[in-house]
N, C-alpha and C positions, 0 to 999 in steps of 0.2 A: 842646453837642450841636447838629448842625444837621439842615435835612432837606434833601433832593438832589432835584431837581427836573431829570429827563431825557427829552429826545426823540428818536426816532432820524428820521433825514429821508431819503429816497430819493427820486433824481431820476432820471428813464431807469433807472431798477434799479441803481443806484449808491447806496451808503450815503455820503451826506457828512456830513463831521467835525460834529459839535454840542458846543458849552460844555455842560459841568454846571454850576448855578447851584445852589449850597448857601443856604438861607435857615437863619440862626441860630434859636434858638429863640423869642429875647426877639422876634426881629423877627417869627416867627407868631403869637405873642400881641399885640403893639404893633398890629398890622394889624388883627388883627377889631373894637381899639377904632375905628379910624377906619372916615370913612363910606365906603359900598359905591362910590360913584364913583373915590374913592382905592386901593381894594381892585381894582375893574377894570382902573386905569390901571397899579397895581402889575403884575398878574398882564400885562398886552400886554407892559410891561419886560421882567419875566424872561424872556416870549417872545424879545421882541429881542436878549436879553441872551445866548439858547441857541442863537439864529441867526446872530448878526451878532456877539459875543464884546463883548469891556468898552468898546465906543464904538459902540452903536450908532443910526443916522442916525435924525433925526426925533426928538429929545428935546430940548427946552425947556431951555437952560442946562446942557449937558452938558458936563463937564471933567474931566479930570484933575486932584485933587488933589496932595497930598505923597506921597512913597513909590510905593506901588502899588494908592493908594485912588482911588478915581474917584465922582463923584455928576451927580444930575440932579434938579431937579425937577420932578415929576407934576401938580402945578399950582401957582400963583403963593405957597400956602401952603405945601405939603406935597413934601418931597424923599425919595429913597431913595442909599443909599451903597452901595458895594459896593468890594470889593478884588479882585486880580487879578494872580497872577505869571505873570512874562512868560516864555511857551515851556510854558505848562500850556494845557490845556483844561477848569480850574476856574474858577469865577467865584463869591466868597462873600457874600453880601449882609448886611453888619454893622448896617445903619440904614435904617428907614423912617419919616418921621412928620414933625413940623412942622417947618420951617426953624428956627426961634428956637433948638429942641434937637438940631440936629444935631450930629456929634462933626466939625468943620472948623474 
């Protein structure tokens, strides 16, 4: 089960396209463990992540994984994963939390 996390954006009275960003379950439980600066920097991601789609600018170590997984981390400890098929406008976010456990 995941939860969908959507914006809608108008520019000039124009509706531009925005990513849905699915957050899994595990990962909104995993998040309230960690501390609220990680929690902040989470939540500006997903922003960038519903704006700008699976590589967005101004993230610290952002790459492309295997497949159609991609990560970043939030700070020097703590990263977030996410997946992303190419020609959708879903974006699923599989992992948030320490580098040590990430799935990479």
């Amino acid at each position: 089960m995941s939860r969908s996390c959507q914006r809608v954006v108008k520019y000039d009275n124009v509706e531009m396209p925005t990513y849905t960003v699915r957050i899994k379950k595990k990962v909104s439980k995993d998040l309230k463990k960690l501390p609220a600066q990680i929690q902040q920097k989470f939540a500006a991601l997903v922003g960038d992540l519903q704006m700008q789609g699976p590589m967005p600018k101004g993230w610290q170590n952002l790459s492309k994984l295997t497949g159609n997984n991609y990560h970043c981390h939030l700070t020097r400890s703590y990263v977030a994963c996410w997946s992303y098929e190419n020609g959708s406008f879903v974006i699923e976010v599989y992992y948030v939390g320490s580098r040590e456990g990430a799935p990479y």
